[in-house]
C-alpha positions as CSV (number, residue, x, y, z in Angstrom):
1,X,-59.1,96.5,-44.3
2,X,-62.8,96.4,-43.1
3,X,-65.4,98.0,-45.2
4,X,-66.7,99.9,-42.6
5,X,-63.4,101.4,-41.5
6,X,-62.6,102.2,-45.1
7,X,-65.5,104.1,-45.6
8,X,-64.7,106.3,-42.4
9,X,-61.2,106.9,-43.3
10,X,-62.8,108.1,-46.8
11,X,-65.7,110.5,-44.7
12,X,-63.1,111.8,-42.1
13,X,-60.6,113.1,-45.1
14,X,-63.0,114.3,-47.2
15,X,-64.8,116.3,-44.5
16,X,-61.6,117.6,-42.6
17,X,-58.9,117.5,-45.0
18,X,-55.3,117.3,-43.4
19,X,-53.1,120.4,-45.0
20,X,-55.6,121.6,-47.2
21,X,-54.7,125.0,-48.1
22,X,-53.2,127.2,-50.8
23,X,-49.6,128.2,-50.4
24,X,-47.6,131.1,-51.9
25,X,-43.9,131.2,-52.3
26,X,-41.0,130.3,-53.6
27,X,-39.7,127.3,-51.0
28,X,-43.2,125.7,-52.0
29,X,-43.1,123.5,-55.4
30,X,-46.9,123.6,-57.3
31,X,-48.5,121.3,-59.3
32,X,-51.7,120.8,-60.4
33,X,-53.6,118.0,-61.9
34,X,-57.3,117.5,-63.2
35,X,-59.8,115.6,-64.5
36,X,-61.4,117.0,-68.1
37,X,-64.7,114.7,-67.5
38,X,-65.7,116.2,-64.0
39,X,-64.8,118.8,-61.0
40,X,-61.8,117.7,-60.1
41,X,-58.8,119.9,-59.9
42,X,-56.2,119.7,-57.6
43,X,-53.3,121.8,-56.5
44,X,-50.4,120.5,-54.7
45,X,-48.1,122.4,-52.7
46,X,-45.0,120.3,-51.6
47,X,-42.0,122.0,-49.6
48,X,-38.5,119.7,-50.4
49,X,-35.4,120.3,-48.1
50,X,-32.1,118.6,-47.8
51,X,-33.8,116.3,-50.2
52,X,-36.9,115.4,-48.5
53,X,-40.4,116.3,-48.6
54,X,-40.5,118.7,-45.7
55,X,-43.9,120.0,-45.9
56,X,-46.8,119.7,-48.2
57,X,-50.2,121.2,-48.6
58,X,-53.3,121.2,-51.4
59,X,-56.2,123.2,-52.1
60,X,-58.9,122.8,-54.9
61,X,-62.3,121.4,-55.7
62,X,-63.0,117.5,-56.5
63,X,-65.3,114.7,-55.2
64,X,-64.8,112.9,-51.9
65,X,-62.1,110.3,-53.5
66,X,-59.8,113.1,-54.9
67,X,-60.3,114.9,-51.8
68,X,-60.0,112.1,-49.0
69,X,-57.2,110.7,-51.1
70,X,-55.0,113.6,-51.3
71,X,-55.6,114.2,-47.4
72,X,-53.9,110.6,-47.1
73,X,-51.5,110.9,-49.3
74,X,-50.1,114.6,-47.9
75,X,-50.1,112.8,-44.2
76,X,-48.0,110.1,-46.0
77,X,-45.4,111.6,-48.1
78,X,-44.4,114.4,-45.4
79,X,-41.1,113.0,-44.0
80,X,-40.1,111.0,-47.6
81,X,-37.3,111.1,-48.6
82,X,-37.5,112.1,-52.5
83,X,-36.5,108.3,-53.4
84,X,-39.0,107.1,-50.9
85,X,-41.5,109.3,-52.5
86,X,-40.9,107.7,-55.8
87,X,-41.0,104.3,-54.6
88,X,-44.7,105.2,-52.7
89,X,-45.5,106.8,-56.2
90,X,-44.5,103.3,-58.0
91,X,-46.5,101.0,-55.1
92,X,-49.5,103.7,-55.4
93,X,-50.0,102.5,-59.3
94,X,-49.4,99.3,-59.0
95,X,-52.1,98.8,-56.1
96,X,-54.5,100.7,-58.4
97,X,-53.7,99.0,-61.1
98,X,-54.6,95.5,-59.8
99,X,-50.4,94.6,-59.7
100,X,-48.8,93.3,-57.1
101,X,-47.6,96.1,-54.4
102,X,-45.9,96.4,-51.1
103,X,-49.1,97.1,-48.7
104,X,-46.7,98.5,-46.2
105,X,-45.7,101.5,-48.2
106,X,-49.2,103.1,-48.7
107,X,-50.8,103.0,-45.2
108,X,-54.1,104.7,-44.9
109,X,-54.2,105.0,-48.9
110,X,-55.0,100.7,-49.0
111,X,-58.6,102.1,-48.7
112,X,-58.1,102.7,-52.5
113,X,-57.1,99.0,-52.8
114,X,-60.2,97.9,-54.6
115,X,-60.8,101.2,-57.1
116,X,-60.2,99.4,-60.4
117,X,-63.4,97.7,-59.7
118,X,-64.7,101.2,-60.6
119,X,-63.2,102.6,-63.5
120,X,-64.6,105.8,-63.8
121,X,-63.2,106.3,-59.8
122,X,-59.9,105.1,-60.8
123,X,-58.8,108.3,-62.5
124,X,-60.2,110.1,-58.9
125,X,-57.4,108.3,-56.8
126,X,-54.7,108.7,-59.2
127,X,-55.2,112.8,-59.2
128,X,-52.9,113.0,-56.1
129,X,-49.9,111.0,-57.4
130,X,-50.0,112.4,-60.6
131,X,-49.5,115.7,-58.6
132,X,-46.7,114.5,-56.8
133,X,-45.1,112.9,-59.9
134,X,-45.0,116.8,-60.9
135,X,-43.5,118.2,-58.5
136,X,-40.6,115.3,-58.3
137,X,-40.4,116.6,-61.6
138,X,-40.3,120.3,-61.3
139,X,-37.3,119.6,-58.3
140,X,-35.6,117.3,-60.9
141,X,-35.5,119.8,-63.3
142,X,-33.9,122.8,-61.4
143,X,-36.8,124.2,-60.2
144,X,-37.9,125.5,-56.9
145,X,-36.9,124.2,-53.6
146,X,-34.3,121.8,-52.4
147,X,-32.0,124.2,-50.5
């Protein structure tokens, strides 16, 4: 993906986040994740039915990758099934993490492909996923949602 395209997918999601928003109640699942060393602290807010991600929302404060990456990855996951969300969250590490990766499963979020160059970013475009591990657990475990 071109630089330049990158860059404006970053801008565009940081500025006008997609879903971002607090959401109260008991069909929404929450989880939050942060980062100690900075701003960042993210809440996400994901709605499961009939075993899919049906709906999901954040709200919080962090820099422009935490932001702009939780936009993407909200557009992304709405529609998964909770497998499919699993195998995203898998793909998502390994691209971070320099493995090898299935490009077609992260859309927008390959502007993130390069962050491991910059290792104090890295932890920045993990916030989301982490989040959405969460709430995979919090389902998994009995809690809200899922009916």
């Amino acid at each position: 993906m071109d630089s330049n395209i990158k860059r404006e997918l970053m801008i565009e999601n940081f500025e006008n986040p997609f879903h971002k928003e607090s959401k109260n109640g008991k069909e929404f699942i929450k989880a939050n994740t942060y980062n100690a060393s900075c701003i960042d602290n993210i809440d996400l807010y994901v709605r499961i039915k009939d075993g899919k991600i049906y709906d999901a929302y954040f709200d919080g404060e962090a820099c422009a990758i935490t932001i702009s990456a939780t936009s993407l990855m909200v557009k992304k996951i709405i529609g998964m099934t909770l497998q499919e969300a699993r195998n995203f969250i898998t793909e998502y590490y390994h691209m971070v993490n320099f493995e090898n990766y299935d490009k077609t499963k992260l859309g927008n979020l390959l502007i993130y492909e390069d962050i491991a160059k910059q290792p104090s970013r890295k932890k920045c475009a993990l916030l989301p996923v982490q989040a959405l591990e969460k709430s995979l657990e919090i389902c998994e475990e009995g809690g809200k949602n899922d009916k």
